[in-house]
mmCIF entry with sequence, helices, sheets and N, C-alpha, C, O atoms, coordinates in Angstrom:
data_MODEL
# 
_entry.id   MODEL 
# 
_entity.id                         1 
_entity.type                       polymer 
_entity.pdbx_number_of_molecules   1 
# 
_entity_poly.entity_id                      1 
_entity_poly.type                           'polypeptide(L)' 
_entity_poly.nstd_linkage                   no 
_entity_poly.nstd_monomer                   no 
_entity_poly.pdbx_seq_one_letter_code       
;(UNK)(UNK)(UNK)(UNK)(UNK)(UNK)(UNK)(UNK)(UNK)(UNK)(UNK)(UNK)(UNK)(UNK)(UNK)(UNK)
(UNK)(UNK)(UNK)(UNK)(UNK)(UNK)(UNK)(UNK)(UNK)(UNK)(UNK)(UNK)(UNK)(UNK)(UNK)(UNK)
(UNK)(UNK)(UNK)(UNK)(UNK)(UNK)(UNK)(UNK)(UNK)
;
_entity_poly.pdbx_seq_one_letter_code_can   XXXXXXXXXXXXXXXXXXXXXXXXXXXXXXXXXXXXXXXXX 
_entity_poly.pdbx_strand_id                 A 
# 
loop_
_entity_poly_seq.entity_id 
_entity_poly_seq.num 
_entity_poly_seq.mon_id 
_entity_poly_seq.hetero 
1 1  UNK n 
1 2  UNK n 
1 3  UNK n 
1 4  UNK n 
1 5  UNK n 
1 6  UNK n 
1 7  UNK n 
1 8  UNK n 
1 9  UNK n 
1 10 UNK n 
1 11 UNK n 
1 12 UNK n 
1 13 UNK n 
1 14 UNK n 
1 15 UNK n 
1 16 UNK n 
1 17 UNK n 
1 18 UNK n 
1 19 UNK n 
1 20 UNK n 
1 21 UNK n 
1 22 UNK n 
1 23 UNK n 
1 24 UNK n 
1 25 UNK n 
1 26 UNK n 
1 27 UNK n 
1 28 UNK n 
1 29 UNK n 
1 30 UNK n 
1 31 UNK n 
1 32 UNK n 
1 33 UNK n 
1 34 UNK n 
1 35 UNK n 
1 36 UNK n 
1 37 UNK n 
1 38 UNK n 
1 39 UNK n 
1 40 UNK n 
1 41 UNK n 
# 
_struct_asym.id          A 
_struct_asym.entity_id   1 
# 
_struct_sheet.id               AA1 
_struct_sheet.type             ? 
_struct_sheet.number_strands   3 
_struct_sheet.details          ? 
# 
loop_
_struct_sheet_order.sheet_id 
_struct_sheet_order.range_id_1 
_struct_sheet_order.range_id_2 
_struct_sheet_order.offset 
_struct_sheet_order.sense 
AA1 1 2 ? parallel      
AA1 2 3 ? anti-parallel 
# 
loop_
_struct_sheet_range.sheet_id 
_struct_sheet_range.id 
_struct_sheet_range.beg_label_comp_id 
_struct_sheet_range.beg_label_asym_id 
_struct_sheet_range.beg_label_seq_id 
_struct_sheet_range.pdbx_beg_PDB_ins_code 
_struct_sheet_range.end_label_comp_id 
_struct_sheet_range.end_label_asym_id 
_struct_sheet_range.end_label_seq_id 
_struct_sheet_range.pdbx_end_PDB_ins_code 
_struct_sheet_range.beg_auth_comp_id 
_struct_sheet_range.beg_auth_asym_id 
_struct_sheet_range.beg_auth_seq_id 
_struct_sheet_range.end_auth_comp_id 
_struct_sheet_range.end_auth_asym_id 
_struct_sheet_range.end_auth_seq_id 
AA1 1 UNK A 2  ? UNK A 3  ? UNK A 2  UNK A 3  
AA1 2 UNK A 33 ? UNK A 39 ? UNK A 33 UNK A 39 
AA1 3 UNK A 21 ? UNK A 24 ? UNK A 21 UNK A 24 
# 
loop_
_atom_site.group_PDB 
_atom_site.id 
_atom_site.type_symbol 
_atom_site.label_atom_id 
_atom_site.label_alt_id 
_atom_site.label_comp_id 
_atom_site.label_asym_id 
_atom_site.label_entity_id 
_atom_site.label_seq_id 
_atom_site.pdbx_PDB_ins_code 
_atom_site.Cartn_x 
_atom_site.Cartn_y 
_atom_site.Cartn_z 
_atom_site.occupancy 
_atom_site.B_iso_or_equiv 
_atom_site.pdbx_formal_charge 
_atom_site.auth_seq_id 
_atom_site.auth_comp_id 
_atom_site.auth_asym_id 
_atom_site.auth_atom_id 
_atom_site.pdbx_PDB_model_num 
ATOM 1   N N  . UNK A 1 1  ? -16.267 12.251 14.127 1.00 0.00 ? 1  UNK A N  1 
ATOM 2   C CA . UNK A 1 1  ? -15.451 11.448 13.248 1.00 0.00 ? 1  UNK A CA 1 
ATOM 3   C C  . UNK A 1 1  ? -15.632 11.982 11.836 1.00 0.00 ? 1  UNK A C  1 
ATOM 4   O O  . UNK A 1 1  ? -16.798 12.218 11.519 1.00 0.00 ? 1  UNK A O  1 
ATOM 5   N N  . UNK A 1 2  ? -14.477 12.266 10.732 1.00 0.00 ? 2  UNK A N  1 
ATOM 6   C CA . UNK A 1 2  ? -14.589 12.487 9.635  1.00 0.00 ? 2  UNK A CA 1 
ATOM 7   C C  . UNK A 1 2  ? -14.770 11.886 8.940  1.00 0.00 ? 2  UNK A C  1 
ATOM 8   O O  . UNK A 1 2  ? -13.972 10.949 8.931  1.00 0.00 ? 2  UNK A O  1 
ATOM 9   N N  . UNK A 1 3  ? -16.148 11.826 7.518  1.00 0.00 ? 3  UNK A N  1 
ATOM 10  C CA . UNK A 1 3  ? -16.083 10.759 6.904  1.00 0.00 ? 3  UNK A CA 1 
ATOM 11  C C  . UNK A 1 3  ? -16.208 11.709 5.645  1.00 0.00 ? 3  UNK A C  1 
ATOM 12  O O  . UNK A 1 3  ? -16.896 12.721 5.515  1.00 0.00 ? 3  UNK A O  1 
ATOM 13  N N  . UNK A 1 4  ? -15.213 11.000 4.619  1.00 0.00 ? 4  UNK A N  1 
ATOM 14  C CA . UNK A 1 4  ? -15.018 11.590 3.207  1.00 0.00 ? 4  UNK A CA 1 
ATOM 15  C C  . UNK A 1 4  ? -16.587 10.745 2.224  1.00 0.00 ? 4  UNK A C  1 
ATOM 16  O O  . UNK A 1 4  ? -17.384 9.899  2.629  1.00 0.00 ? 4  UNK A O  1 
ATOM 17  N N  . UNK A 1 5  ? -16.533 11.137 1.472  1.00 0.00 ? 5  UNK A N  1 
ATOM 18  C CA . UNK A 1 5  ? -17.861 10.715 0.820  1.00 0.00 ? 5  UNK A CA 1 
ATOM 19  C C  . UNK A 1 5  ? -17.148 9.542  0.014  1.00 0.00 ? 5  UNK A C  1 
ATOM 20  O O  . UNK A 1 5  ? -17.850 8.699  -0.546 1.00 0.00 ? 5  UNK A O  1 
ATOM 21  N N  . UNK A 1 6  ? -15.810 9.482  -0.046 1.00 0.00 ? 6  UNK A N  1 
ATOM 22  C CA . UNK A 1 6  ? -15.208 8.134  -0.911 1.00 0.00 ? 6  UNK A CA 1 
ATOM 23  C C  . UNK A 1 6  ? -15.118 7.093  -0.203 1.00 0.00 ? 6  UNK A C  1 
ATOM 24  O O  . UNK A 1 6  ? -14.775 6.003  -0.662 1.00 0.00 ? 6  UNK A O  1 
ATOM 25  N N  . UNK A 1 7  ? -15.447 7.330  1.132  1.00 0.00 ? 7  UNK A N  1 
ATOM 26  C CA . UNK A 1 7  ? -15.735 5.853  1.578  1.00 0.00 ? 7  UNK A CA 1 
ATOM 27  C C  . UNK A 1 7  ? -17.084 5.231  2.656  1.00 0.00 ? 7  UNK A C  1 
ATOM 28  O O  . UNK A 1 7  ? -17.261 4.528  3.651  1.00 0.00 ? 7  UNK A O  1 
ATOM 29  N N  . UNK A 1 8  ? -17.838 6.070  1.627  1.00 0.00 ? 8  UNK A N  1 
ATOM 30  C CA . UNK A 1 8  ? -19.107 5.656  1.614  1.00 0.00 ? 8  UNK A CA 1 
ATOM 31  C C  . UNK A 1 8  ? -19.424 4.465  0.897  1.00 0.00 ? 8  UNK A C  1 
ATOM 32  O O  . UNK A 1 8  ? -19.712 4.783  -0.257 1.00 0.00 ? 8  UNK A O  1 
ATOM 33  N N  . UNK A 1 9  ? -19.531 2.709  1.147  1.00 0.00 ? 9  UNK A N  1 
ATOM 34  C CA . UNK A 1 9  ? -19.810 1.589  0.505  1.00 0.00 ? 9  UNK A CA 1 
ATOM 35  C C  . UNK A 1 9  ? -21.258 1.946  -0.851 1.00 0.00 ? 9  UNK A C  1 
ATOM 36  O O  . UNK A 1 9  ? -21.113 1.609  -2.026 1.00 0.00 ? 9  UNK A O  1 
ATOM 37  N N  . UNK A 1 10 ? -22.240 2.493  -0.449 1.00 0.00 ? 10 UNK A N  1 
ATOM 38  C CA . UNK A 1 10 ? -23.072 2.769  -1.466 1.00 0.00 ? 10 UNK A CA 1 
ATOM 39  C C  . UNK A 1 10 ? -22.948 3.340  -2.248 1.00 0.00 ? 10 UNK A C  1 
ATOM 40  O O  . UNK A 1 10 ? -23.841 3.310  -3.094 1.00 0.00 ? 10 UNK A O  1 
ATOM 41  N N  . UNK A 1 11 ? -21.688 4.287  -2.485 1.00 0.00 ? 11 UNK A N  1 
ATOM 42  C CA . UNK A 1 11 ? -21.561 5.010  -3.584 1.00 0.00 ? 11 UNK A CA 1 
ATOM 43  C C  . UNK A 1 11 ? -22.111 6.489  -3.317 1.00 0.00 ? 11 UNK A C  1 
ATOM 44  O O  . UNK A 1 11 ? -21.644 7.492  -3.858 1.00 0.00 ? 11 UNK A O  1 
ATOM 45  N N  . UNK A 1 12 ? -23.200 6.480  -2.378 1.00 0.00 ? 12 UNK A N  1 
ATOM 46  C CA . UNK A 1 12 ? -23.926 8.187  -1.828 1.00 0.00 ? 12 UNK A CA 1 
ATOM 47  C C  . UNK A 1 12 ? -22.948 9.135  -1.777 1.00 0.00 ? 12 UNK A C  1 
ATOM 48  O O  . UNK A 1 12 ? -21.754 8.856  -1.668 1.00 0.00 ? 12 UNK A O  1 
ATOM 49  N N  . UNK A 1 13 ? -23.242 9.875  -1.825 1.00 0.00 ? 13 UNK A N  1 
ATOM 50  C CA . UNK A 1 13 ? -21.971 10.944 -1.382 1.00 0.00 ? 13 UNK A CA 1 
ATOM 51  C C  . UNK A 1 13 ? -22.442 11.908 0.483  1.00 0.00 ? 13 UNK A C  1 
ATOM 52  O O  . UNK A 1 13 ? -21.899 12.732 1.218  1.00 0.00 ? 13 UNK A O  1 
ATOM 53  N N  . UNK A 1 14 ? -23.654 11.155 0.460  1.00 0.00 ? 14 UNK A N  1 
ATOM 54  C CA . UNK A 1 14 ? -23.803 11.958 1.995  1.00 0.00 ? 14 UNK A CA 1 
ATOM 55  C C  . UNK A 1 14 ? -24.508 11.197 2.723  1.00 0.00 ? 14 UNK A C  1 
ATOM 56  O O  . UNK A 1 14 ? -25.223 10.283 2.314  1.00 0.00 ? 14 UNK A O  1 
ATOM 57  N N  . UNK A 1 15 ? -24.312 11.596 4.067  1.00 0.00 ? 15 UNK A N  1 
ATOM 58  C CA . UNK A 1 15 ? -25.082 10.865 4.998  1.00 0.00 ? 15 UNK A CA 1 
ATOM 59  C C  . UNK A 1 15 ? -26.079 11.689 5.993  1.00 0.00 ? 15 UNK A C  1 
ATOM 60  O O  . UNK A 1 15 ? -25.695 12.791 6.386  1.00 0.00 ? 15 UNK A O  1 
ATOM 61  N N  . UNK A 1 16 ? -27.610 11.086 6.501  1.00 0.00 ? 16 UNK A N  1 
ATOM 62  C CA . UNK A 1 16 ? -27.940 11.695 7.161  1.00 0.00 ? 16 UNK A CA 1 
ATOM 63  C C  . UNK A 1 16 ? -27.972 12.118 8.948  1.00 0.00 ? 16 UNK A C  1 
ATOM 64  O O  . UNK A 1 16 ? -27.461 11.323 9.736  1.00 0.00 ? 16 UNK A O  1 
ATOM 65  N N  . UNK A 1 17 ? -28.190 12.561 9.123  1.00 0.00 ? 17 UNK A N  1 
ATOM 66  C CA . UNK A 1 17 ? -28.346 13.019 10.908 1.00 0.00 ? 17 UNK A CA 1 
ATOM 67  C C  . UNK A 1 17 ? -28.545 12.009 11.185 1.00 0.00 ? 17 UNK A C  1 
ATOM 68  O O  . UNK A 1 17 ? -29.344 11.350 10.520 1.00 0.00 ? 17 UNK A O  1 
ATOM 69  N N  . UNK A 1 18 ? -27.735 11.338 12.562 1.00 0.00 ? 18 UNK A N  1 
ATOM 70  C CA . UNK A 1 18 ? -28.535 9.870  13.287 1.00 0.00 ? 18 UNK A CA 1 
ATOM 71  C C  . UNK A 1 18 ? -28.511 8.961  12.543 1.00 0.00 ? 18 UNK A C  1 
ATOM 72  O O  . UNK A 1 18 ? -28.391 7.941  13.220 1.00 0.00 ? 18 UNK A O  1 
ATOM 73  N N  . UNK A 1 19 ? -28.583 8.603  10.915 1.00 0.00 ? 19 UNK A N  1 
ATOM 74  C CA . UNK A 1 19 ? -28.020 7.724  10.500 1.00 0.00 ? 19 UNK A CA 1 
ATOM 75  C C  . UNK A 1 19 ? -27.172 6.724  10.609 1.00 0.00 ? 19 UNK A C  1 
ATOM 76  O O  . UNK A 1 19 ? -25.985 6.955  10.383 1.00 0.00 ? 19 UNK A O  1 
ATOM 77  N N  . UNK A 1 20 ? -27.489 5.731  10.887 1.00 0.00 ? 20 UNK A N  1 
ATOM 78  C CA . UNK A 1 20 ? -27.117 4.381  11.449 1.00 0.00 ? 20 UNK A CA 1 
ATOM 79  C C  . UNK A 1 20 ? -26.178 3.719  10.111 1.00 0.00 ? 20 UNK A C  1 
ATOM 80  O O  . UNK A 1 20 ? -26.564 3.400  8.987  1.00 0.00 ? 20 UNK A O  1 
ATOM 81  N N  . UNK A 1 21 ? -24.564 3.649  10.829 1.00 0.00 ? 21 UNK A N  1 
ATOM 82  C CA . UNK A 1 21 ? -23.342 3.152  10.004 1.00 0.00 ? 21 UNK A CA 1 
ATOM 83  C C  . UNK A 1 21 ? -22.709 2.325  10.696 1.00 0.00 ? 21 UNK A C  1 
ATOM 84  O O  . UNK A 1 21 ? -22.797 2.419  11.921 1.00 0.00 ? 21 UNK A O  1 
ATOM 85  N N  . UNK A 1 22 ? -21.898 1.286  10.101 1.00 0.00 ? 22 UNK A N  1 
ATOM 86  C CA . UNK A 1 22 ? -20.357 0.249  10.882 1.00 0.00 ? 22 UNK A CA 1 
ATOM 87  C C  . UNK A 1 22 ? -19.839 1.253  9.770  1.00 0.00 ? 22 UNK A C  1 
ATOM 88  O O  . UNK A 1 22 ? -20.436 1.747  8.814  1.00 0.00 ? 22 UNK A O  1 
ATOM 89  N N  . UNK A 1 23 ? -18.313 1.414  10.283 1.00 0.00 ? 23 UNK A N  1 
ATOM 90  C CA . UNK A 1 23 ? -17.324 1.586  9.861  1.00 0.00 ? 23 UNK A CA 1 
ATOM 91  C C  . UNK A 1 23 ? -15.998 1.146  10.818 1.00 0.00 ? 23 UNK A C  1 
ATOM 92  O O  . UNK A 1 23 ? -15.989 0.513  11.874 1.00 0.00 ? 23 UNK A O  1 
ATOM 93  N N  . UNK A 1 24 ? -14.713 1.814  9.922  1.00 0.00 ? 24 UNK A N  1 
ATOM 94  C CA . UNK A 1 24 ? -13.204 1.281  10.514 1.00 0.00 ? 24 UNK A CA 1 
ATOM 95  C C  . UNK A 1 24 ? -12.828 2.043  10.384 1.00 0.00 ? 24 UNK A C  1 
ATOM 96  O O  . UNK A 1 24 ? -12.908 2.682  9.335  1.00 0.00 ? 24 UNK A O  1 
ATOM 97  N N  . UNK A 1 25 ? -12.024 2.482  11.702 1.00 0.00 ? 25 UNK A N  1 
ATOM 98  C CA . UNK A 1 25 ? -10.895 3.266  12.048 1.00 0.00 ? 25 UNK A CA 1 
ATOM 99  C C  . UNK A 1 25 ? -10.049 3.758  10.744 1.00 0.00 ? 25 UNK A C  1 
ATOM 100 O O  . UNK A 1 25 ? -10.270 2.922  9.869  1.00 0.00 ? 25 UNK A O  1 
ATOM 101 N N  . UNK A 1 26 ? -9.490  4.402  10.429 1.00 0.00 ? 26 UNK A N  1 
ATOM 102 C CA . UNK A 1 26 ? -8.176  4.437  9.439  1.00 0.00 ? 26 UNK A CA 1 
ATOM 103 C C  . UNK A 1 26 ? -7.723  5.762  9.467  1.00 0.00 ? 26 UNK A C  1 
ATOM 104 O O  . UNK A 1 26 ? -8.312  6.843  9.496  1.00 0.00 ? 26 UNK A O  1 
ATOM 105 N N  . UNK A 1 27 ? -6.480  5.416  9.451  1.00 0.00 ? 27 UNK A N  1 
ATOM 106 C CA . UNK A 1 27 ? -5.364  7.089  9.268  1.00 0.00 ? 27 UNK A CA 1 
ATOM 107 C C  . UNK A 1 27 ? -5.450  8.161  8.705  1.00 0.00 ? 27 UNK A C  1 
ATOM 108 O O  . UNK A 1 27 ? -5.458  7.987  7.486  1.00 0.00 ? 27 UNK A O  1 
ATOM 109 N N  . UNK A 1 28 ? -5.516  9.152  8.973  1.00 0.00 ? 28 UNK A N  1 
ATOM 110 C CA . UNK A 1 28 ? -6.031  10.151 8.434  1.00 0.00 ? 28 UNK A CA 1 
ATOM 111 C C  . UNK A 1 28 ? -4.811  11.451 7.977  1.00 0.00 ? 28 UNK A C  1 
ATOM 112 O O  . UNK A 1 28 ? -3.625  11.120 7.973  1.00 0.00 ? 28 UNK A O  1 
ATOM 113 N N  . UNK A 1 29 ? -5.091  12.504 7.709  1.00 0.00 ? 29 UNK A N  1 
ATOM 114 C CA . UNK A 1 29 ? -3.440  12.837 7.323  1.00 0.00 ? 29 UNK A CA 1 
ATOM 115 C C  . UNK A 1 29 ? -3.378  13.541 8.836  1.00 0.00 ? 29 UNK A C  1 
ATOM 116 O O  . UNK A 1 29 ? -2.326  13.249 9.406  1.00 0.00 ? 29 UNK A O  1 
ATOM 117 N N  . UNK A 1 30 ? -4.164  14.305 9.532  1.00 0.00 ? 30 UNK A N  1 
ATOM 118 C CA . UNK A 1 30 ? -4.107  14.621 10.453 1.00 0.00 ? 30 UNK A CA 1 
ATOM 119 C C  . UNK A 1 30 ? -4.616  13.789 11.940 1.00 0.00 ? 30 UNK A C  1 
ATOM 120 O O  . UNK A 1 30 ? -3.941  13.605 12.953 1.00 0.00 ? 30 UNK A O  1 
ATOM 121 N N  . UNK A 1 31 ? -6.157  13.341 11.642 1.00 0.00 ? 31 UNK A N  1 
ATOM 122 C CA . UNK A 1 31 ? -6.563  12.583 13.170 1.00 0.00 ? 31 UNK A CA 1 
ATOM 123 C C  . UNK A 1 31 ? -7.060  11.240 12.020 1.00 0.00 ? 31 UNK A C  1 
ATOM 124 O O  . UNK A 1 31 ? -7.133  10.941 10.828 1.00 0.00 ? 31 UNK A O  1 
ATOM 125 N N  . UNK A 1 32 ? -7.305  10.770 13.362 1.00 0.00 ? 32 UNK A N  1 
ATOM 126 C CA . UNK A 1 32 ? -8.182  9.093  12.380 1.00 0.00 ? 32 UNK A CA 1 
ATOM 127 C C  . UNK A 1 32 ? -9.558  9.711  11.554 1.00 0.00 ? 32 UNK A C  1 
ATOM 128 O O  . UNK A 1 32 ? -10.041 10.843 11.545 1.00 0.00 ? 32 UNK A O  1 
ATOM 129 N N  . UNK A 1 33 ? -9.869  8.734  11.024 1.00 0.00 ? 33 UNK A N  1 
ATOM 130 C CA . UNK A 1 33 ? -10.925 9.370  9.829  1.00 0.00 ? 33 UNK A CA 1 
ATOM 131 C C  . UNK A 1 33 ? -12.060 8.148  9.865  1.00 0.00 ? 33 UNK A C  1 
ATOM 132 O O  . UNK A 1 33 ? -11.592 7.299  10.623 1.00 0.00 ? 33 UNK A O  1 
ATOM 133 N N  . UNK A 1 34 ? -13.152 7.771  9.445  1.00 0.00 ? 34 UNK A N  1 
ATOM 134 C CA . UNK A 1 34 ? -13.696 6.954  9.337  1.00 0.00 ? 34 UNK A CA 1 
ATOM 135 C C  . UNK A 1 34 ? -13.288 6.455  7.790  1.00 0.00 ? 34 UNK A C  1 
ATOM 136 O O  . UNK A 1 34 ? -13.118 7.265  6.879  1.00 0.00 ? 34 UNK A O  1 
ATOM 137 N N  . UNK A 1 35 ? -13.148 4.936  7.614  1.00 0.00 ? 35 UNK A N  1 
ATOM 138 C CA . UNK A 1 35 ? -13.152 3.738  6.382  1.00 0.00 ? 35 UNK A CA 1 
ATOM 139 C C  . UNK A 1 35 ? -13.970 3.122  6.026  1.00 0.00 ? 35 UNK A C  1 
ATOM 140 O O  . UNK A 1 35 ? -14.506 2.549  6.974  1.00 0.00 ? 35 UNK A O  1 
ATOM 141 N N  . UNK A 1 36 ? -14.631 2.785  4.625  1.00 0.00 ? 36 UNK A N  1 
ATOM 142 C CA . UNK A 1 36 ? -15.159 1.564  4.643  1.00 0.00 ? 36 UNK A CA 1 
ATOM 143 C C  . UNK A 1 36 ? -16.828 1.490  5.411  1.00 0.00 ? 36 UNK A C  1 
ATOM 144 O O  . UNK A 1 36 ? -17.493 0.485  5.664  1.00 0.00 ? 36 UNK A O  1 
ATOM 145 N N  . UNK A 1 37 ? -17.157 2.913  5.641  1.00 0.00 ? 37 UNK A N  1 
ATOM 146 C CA . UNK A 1 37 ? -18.472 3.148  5.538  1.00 0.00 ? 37 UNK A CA 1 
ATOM 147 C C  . UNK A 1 37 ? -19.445 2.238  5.078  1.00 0.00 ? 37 UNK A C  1 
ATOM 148 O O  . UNK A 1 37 ? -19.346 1.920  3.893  1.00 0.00 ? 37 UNK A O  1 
ATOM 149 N N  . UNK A 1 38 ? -20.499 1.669  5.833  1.00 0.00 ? 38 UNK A N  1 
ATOM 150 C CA . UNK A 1 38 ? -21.646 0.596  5.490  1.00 0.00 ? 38 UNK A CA 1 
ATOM 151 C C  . UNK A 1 38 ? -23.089 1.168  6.272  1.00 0.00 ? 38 UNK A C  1 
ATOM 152 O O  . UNK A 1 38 ? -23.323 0.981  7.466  1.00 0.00 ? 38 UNK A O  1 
ATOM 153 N N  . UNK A 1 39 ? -23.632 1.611  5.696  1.00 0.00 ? 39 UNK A N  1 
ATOM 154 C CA . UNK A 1 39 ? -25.040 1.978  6.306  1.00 0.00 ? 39 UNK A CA 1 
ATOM 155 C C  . UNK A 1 39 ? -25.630 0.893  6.771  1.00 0.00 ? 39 UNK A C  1 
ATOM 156 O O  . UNK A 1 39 ? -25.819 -0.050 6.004  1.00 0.00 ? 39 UNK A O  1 
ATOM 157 N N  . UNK A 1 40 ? -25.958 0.840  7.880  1.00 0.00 ? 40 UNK A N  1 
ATOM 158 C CA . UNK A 1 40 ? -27.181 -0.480 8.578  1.00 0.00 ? 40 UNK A CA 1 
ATOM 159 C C  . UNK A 1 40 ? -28.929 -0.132 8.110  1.00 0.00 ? 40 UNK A C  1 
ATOM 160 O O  . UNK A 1 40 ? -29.383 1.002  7.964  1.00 0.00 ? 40 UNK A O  1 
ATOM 161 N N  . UNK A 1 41 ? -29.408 -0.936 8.003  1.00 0.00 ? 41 UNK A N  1 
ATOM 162 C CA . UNK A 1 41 ? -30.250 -0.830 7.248  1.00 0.00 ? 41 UNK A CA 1 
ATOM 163 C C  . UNK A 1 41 ? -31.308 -0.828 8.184  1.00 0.00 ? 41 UNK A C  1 
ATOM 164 O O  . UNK A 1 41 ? -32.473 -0.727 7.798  1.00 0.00 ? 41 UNK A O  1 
# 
């Protein structure tokens, strides 16, 4: 799944390996993309 660093909720710009996230589906220009990025804590 693609995730842009702009919709990362914390503001991070990266995420790590195995890193534990919720996110949402959303449109992408080509395939779906990940939204709305929330790291589980």
């Amino acid at each position: 799944m693609f995730v842009h660093f702009s919709a990362i909720q914390s503001g991070s710009r990266s995420l790590e390996e195995n890193q534990k996230v919720e996110f949402e589906v959303t449109p992408g220009p080509k395939d779906p993309q990940a939204g709305n990025v929330t790291v589980i804590a």
